[in-house]
N, CA, C and O of each residue as an XYZ file, in Angstrom:
392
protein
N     -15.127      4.266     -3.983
C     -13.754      4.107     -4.424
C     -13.608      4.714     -5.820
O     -14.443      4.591     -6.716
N     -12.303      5.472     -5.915
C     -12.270      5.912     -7.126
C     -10.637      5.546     -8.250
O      -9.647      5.417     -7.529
N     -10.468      5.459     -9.090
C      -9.701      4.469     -9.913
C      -8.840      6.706    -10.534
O      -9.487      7.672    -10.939
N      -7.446      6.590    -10.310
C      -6.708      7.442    -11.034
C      -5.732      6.557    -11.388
O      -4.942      5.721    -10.949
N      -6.329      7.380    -12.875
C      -5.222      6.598    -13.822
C      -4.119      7.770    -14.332
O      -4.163      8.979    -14.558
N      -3.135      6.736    -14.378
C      -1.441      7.683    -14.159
C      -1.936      7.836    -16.142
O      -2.122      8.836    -16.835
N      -1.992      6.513    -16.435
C      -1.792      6.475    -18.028
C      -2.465      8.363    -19.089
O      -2.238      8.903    -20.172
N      -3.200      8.601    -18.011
C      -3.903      9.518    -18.519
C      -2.428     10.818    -18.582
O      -2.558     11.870    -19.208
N      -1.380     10.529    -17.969
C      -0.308     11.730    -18.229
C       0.891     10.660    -18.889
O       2.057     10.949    -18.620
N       0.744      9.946    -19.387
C       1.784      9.535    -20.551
C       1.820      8.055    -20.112
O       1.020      7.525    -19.341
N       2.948      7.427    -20.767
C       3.158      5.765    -20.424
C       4.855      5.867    -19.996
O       5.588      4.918    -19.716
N       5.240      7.432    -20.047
C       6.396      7.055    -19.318
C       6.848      8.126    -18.474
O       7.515      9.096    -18.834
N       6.392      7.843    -17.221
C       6.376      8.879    -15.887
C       8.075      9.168    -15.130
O       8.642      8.503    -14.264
N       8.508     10.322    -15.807
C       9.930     10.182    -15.507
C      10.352     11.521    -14.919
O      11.563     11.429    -14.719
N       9.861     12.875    -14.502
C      10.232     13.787    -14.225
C       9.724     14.406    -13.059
O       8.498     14.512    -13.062
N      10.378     14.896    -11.947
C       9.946     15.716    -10.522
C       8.900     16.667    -11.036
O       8.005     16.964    -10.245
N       8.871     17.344    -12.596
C       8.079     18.673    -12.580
C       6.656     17.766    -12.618
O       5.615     18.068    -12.034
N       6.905     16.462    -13.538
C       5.250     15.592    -13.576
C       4.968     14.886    -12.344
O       3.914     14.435    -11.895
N       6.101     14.895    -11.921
C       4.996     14.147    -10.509
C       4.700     15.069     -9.315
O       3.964     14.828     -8.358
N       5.382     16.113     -9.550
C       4.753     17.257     -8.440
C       3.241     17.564     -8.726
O       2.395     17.645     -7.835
N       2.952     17.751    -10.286
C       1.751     17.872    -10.751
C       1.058     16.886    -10.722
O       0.003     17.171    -10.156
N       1.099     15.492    -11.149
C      -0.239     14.191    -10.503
C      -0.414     14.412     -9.573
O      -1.554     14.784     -9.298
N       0.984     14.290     -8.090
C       0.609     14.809     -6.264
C      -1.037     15.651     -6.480
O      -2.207     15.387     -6.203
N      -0.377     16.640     -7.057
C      -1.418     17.301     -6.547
C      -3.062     17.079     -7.339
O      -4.101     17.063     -6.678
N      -3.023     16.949     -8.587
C      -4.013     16.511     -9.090
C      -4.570     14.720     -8.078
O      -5.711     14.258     -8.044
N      -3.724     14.320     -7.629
C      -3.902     12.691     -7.056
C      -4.700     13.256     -5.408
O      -5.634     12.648     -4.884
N      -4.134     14.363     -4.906
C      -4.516     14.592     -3.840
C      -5.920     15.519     -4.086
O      -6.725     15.427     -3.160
N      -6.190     16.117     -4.852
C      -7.846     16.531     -5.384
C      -9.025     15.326     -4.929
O     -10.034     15.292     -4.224
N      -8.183     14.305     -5.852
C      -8.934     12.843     -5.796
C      -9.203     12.407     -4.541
O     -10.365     12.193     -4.194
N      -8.153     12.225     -3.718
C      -7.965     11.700     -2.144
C      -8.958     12.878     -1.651
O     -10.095     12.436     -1.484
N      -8.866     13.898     -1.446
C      -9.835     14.630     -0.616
C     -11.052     14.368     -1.011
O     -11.963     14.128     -0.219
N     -11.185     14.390     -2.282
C     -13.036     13.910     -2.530
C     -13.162     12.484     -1.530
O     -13.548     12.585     -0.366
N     -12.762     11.078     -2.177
C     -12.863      9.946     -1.826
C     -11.792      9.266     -1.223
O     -10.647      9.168     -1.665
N     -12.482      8.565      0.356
C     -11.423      7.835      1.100
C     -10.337      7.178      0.576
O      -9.163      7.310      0.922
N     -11.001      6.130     -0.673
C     -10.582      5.353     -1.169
C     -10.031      5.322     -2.583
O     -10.904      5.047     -3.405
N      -8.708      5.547     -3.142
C      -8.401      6.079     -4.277
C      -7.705      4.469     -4.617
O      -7.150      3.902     -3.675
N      -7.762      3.735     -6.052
C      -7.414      2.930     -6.442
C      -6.013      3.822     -7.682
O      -6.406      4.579     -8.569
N      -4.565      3.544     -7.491
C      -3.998      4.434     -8.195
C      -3.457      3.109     -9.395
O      -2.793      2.101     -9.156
N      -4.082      3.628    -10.801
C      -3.835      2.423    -11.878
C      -3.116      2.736    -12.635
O      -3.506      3.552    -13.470
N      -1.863      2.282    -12.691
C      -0.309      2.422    -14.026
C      -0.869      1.278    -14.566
O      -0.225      0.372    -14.037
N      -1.820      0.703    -15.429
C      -2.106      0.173    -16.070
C      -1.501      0.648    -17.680
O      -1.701      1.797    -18.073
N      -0.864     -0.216    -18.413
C      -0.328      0.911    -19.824
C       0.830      1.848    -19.421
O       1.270      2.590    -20.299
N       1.301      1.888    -18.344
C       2.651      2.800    -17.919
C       3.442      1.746    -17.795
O       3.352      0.672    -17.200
N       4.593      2.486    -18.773
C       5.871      1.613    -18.693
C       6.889      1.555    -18.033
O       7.492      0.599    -17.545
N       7.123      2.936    -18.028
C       8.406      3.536    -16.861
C       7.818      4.303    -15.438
O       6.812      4.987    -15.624
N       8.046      4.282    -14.839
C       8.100      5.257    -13.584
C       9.166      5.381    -12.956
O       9.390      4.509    -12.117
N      10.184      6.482    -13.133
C      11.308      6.582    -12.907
C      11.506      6.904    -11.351
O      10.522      6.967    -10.615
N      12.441      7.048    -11.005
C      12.967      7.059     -9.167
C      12.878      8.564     -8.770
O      12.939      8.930     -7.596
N      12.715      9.502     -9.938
C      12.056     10.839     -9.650
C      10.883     11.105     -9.255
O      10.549     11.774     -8.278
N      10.108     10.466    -10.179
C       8.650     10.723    -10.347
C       8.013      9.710     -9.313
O       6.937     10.052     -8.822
N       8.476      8.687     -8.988
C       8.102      8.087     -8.013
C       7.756      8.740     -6.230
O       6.909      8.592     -5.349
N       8.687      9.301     -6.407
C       9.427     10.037     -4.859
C       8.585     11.299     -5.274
O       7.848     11.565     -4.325
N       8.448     11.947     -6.033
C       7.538     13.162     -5.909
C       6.372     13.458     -5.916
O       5.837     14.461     -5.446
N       5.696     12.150     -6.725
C       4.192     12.317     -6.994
C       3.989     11.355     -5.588
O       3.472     12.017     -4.688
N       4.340      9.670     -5.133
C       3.743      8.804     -4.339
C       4.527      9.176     -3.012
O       3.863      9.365     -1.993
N       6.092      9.304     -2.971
C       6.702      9.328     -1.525
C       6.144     10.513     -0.948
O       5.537     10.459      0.122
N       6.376     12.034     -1.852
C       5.966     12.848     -0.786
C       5.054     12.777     -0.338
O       4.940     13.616      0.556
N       3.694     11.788     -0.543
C       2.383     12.072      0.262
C       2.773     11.885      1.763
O       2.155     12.490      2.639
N       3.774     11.066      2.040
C       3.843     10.867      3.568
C       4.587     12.065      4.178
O       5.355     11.814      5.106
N       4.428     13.560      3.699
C       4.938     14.365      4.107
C       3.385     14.955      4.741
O       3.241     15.900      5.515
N       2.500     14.235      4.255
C       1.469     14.800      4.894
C       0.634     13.854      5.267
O      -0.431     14.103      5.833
N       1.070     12.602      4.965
C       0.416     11.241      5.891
C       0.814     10.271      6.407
O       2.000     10.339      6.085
N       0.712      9.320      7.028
C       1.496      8.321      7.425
C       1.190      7.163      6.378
O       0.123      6.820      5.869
N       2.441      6.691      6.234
C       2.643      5.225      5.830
C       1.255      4.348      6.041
O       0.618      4.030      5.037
N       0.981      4.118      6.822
C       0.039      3.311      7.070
C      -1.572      3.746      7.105
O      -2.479      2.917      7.168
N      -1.810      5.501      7.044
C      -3.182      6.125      6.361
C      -2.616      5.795      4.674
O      -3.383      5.072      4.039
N      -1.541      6.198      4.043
C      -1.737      6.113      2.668
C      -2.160      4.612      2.195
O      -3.007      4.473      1.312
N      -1.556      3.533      2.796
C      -1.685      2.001      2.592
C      -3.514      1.821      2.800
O      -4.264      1.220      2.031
N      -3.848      2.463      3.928
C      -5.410      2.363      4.121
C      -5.988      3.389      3.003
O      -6.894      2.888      2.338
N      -5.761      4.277      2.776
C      -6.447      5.064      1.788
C      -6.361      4.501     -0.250
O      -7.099      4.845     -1.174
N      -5.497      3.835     -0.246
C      -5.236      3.511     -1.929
C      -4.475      2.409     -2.135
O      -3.434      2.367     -1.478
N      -4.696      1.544     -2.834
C      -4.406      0.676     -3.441
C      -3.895      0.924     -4.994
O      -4.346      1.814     -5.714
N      -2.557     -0.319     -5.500
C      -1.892     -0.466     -6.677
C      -2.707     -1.284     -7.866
O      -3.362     -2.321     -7.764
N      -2.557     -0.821     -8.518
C      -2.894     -1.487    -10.013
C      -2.073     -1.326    -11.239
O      -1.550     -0.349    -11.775
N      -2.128     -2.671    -11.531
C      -1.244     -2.398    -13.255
C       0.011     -1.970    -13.236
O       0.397     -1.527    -14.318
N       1.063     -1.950    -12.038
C       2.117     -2.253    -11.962
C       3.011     -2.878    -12.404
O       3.283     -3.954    -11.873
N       3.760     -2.412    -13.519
C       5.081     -3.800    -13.808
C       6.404     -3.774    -13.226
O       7.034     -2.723    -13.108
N       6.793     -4.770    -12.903
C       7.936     -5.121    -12.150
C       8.829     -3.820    -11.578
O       8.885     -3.423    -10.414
N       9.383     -3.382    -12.539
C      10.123     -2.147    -12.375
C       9.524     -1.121    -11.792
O      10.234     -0.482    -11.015
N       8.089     -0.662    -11.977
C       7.462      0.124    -11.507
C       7.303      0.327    -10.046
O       7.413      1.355     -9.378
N       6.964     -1.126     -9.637
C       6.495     -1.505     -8.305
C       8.130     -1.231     -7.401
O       8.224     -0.589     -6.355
N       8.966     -1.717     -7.929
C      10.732     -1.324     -6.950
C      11.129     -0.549     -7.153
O      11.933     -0.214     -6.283
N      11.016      0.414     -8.323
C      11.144      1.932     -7.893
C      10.042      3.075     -6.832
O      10.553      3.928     -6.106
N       8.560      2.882     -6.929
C       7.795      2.857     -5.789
C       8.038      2.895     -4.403
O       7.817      3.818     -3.620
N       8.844      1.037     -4.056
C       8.854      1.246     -3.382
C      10.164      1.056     -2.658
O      10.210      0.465     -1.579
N      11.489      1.679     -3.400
C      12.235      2.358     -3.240
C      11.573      3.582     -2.699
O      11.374      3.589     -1.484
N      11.255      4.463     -3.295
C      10.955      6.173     -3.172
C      10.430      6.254     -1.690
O      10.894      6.909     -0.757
N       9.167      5.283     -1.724
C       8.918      5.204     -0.203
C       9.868      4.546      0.785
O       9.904      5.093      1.887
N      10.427      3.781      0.662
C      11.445      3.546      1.595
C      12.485      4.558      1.881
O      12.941      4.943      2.957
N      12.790      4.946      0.487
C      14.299      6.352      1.439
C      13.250      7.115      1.468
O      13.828      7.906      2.214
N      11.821      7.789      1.275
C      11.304      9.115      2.192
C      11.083      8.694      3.619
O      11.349      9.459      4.546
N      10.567      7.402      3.820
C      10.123      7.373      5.394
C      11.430      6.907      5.955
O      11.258      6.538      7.117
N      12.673      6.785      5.563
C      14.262      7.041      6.300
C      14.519      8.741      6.227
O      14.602      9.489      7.201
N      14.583      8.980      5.323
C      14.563     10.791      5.432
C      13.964     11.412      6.892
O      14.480     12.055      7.806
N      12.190     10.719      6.550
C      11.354     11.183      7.777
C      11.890     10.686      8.873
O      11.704     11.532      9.748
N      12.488      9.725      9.335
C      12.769      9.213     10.754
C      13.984      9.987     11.174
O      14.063     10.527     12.277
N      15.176     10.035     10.027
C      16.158     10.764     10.243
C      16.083     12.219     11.099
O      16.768     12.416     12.103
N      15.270     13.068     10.616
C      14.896     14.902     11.003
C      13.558     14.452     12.115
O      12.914     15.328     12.693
């Protein structure tokens, strides 16, 4: 199991251009190890952009229920965690929609 930490790109995760870039740095991680622990430990914001670009789009290339088996939350605060999982909720309505 391996521990990515968001904190390592700021404490306030708010823009599509930064979370296109963790995705893909986050998905480096995932291909090495099954098991990715993803830690906003010290992150304050995670905005409804950055949410949906770096965590929702993974289910453009996995299912809901491989990403839930592949990684686990850490260090989440309140706000963090319902914008999350907002982002995933309207992508996998998007996905059912098309």
């Amino acid at each position: 199991m391996t521990t990515f930490t968001f904190k390592d790109y700021g404490n306030q995760l708010g823009t599509r251009v930064l979370g296109a870039k963790v995705r893909e740095d986050l998905l480096s991680v995932m291909e090495r190890d099954s098991k990715v622990v993803l830690d906003f430990s010290g992150v304050d914001v995670v905005a409804n952009a950055f949410a949906d670009e770096c965590i929702a789009k993974l289910l453009l290339i996995m299912s809901l229920s491989e990403l839930k088996d592949r990684t686990t939350f850490a260090g989440l605060n309140d706000m963090a965690k319902m914008n999350i999982a907002l982002a995933l909720k309207r992508r996998q309505l998007a996905l059912a929609a098309n």
